[in-house]
C-alpha positions in Angstrom: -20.6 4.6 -23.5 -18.0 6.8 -21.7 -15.5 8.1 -24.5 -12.2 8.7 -21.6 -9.7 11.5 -23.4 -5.9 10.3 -22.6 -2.3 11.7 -24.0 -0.3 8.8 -25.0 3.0 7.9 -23.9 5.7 4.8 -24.9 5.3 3.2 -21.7 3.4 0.1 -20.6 -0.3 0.7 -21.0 0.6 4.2 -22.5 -0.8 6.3 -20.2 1.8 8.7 -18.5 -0.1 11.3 -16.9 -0.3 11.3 -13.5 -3.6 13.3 -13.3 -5.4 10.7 -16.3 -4.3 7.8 -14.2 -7.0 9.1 -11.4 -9.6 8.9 -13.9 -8.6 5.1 -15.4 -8.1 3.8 -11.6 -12.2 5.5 -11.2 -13.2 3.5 -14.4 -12.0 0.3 -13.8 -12.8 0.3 -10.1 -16.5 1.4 -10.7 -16.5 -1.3 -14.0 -17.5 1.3 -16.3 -17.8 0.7 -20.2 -15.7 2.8 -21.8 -13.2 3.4 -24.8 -10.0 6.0 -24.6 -9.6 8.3 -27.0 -6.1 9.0 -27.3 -5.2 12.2 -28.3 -1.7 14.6 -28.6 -1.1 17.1 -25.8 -1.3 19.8 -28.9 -4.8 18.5 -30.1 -6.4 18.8 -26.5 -6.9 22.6 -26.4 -8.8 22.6 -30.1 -10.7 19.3 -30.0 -12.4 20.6 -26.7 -13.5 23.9 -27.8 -14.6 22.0 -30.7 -16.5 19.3 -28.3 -17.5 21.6 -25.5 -15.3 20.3 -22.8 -15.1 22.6 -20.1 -11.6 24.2 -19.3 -9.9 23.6 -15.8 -8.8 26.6 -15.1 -7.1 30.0 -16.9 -4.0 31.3 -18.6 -1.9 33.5 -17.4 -3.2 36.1 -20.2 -7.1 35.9 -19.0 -7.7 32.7 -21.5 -9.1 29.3 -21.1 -6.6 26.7 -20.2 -8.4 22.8 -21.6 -6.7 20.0 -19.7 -6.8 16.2 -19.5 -8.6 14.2 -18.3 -12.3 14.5 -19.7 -14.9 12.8 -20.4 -18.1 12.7 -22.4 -20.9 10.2 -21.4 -23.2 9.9 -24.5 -25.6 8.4 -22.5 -26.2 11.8 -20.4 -24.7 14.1 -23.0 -22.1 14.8 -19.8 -18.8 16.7 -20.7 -16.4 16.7 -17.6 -12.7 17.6 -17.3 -10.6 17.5 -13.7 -10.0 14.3 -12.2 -11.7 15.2 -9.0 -15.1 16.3 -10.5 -15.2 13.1 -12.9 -14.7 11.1 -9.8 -18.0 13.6 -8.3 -20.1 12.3 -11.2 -19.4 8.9 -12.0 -20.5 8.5 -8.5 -23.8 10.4 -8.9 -24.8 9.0 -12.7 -23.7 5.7 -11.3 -24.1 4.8 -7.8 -22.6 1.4 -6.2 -23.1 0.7 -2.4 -19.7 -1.2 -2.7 -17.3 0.9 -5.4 -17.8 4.2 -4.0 -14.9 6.9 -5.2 -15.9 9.8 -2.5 -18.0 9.0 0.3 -20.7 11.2 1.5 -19.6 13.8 3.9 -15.5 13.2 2.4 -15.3 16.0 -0.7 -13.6 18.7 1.1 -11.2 16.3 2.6 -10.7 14.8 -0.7 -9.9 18.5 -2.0 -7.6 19.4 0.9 -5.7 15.5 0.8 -5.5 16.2 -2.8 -3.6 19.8 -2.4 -1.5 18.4 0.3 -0.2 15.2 -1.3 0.8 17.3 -4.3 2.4 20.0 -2.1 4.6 17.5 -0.9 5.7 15.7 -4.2 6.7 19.0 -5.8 9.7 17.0 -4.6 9.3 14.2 -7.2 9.5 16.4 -9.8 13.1 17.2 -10.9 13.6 13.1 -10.5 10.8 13.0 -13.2 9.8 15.9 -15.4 12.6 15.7 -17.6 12.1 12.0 -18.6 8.5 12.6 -19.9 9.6 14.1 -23.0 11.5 11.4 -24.4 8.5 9.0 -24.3 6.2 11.3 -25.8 5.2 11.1 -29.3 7.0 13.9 -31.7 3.6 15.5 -31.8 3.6 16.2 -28.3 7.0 16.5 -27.2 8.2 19.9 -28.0 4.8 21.3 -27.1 5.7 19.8 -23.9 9.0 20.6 -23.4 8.4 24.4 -24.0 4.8 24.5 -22.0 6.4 22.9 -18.6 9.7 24.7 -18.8 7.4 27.8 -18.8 5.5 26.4 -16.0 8.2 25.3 -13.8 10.4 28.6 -14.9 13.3 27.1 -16.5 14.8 27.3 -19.3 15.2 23.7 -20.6 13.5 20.8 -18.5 16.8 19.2 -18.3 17.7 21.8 -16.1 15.5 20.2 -13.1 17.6 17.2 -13.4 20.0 16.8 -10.4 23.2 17.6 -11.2 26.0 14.9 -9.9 25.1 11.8 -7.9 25.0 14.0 -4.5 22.3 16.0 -5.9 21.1 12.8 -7.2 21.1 11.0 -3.4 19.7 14.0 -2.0 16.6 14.6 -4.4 15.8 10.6 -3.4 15.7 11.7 0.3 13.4 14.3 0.0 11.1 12.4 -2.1 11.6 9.7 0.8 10.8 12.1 3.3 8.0 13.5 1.8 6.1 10.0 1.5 7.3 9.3 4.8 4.9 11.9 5.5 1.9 10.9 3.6 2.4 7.2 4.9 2.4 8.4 8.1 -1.2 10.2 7.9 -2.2 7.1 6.0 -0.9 3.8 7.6 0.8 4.4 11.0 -2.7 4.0 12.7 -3.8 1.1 11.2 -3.0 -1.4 8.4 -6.0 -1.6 6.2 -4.4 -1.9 2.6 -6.4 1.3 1.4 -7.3 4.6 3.0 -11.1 3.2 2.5 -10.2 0.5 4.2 -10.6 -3.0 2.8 -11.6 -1.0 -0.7 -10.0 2.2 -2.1 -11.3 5.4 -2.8 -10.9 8.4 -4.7 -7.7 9.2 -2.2 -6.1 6.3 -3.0 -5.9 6.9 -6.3 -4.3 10.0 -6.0 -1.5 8.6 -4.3 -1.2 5.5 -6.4 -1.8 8.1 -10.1 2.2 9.1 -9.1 3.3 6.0 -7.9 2.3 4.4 -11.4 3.3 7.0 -13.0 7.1 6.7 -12.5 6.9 3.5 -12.0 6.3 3.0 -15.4 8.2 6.4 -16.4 11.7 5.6 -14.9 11.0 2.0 -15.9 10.9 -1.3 -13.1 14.6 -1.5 -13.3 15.4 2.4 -12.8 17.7 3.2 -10.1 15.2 5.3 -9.0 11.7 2.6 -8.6 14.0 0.5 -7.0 15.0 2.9 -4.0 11.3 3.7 -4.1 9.7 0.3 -4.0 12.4 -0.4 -0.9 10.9 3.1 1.5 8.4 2.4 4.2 8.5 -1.4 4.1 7.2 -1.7 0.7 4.2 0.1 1.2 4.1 1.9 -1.8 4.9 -0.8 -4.3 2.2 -2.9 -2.4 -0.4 -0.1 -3.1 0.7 0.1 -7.0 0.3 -4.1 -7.0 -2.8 -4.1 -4.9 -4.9 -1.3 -7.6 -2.7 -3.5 -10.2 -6.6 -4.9 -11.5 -7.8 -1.7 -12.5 -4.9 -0.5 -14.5 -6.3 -2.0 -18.0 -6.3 0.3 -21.4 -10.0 0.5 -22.6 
């Protein structure tokens, strides 16, 4: 069985990472037996040294830097971390002519959508970042707090936060615009309900991780899902509710 490393949140279904929600969309969609193990953001660095996870990438002082998701497949004695190369192998170890994440031929588009839809919601994050500490667990919220105001170079998270209901209206309409953006590389040609088509695929998902994300972060009744839900005809909430089957907590 697939043991599917998670941070927990206080939201429905409990995951609130936008990255981990790639990697439960893959499960479900590929109908994959698997248990999540849910673990603190503090307890991810040790536990994977300790388990032989891989690191994603490096600190700024030359060290390894352990992320989530990962996954360890005791039936191959697999250990992968990064959404994206999870996606690579549950495709390889277990192939499916009908549930495939990344067609053949599609990784380096995959890589280059991936960049590019994340470029453009670096607008989404002041509307965002500072409500993910509050429904963290006290095990993980100050290491949070201090690790992302380091990353995003401020000195308190709340400090993203628009300031005023101007700043407020005007961080909505860049988000706005930016999904105008990816909606219009994704549905103004066509209107297939998935960038696969009839069936989604790994880019889907990566649009659909954020969407679920706040969705479930701001809350269904936040002023902020509600102008959301309303941009583009709909389309986005439509994409959450149609990948709403593979959201289930293993």
């Amino acid at each position: 069985m697939i043991t599917f490393y998670d941070a927990p949140a206080n939201i429905p279904n409990k995951c609130g990472s936008l990255s981990t929600w790639k990697t439960r969309y893959c499960l479900n969609y590929k109908v994959l037996p698997y248990q999540t193990k849910w673990i603190e953001y503090t307890e991810i660095e040790p536990l994977f040294k300790e388990l032989g996870i891989p690191p994603t990438g490096t600190k700024p002082d030359g060290s390894p830097y352990y992320t989530i998701p990962a996954i360890y497949d005791d039936a191959t004695g697999a250990k992968v971390a990064d959404s994206m190369k999870i996606a690579a192998y549950l495709d390889k170890t277990y192939p499916s002519e009908k549930q495939v994440l990344i067609p053949p031929g599609t990784e380096v588009l995959h890589y280059a959508f991936r960049d590019a839809v994340f470029g453009i919601l670096s607008s989404l994050w002041p509307l965002y970042v500072p409500h993910i500490p509050g429904k963290l667990n006290p095990a993980s919220r100050e290491y949070f707090k201090r690790t992302r105001a380091r990353l995003f170079k401020v000195d308190n998270l709340e400090d993203m936060r628009p300031k005023g209901d101007e700043a407020f209206q005007e961080s909505l309409k860049k988000l706005e615009d930016g999904l105008g953006r990816i909606y219009g590389w994704i549905y103004s040609v066509g209107d297939e309900p998935f960038i696969g088509g009839n069936s989604p695929i790994f880019a889907d998902f990566i649009v659909a991780s954020a969407l679920v994300t706040v969705k479930y972060t701001w809350g269904e009744d936040s002023v902020e899902w509600k102008a959301l839900r309303s941009w583009h005809g709909g389309r986005w909430e439509k994409l959450v509710d149609d990948l709403k089957e593979y959201e289930t907590e293993n």
